[in-house]
C-alpha positions as CSV (number, residue, x, y, z in Angstrom):
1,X,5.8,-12.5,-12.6
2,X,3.9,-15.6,-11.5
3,X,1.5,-13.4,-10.0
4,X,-1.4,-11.5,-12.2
5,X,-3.4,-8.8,-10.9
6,X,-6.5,-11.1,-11.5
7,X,-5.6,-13.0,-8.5
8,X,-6.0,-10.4,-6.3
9,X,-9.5,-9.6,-4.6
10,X,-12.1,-8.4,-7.2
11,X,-13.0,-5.8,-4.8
12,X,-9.5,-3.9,-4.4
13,X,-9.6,-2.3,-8.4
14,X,-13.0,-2.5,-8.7
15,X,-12.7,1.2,-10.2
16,X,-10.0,0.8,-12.5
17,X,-10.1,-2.1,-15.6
18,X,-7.3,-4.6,-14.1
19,X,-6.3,-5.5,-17.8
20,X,-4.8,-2.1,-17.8
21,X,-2.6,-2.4,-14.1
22,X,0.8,-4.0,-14.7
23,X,2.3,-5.1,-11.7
24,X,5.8,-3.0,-12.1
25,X,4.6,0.6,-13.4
26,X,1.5,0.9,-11.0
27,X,3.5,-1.0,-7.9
28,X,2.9,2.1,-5.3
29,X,-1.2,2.1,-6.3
30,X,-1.2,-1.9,-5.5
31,X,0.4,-1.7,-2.8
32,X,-1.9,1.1,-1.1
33,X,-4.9,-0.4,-2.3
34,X,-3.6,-4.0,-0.5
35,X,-2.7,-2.2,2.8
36,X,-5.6,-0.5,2.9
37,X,-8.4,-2.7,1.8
38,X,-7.0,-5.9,1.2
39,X,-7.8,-9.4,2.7
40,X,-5.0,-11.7,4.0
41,X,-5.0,-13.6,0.9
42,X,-4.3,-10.5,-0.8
43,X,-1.3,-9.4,1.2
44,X,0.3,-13.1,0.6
45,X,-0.1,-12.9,-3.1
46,X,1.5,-8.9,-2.7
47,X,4.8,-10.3,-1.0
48,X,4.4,-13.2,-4.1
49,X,5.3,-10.3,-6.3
50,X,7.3,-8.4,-4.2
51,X,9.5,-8.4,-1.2
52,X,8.8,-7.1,2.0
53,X,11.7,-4.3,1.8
54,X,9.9,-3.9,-1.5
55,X,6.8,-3.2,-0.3
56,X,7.9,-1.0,2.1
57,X,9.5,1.2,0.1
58,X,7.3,1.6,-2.5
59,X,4.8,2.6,0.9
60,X,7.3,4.9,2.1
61,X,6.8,6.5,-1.2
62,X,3.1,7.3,-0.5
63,X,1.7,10.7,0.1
64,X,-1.4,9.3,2.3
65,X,-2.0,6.0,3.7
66,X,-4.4,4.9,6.6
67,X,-2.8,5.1,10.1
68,X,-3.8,1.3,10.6
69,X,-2.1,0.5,7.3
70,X,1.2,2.7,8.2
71,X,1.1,0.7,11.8
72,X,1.3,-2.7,10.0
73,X,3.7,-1.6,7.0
74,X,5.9,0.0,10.0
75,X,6.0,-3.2,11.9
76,X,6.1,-5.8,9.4
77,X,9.1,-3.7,7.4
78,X,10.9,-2.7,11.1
79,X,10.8,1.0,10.2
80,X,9.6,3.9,12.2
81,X,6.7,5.6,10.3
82,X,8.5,8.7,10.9
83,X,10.6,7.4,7.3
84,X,7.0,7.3,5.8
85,X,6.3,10.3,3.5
86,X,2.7,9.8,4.5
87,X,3.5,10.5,7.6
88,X,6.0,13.2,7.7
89,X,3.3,14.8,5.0
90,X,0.2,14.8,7.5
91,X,2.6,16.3,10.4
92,X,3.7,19.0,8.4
93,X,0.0,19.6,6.9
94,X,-2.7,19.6,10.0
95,X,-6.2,19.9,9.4
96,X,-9.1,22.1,11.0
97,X,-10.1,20.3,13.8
98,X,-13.9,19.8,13.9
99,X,-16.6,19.4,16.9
């Protein structure tokens, strides 16, 4: 791919060594860590490597995601979130609500 995981924002793996992260086996971790913390440059070298309906449905694969994240996947891909394991997940698992 002419995209390397080097060329994404240092900040986005700064836990994991990027030497180790190929682009195919760890797509669903790039693409949550892009959605979630990544800049705009970031999100145009994401669709580099993959296409949108790629993206998406490697996001609909997620088990959590941030709502502001599932909003833009949702709209950018033209799905309902409702097709979103992240979201059908969180529905059917509510948490203790808190003061």
């Amino acid at each position: 791919m002419a995209t390397e995981i080097t060329q994404f924002s240092k900040q986005l793996f700064w836990d994991v060594n990027p030497d180790e992260i190929d682009l195919e086996k760890h797509r669903k971790f790039i693409v949550q860590r892009v959605l979630e913390r990544g800049r705009d440059s970031d999100w145009e070298r994401l669709k580099a490597c993959y296409t949108i309906s790629g993206i998406v449905e490697s996001a609909q694969q997620l088990r959590s995601l941030e709502p502001s994240a599932l909003a833009f996947i949702a709209c950018v891909g033209n799905v309902k979130k409702e097709s979103f394991r992240c979201y059908t997940w969180r529905q059917s698992n509510p948490t203790h609500w808190t003061w």
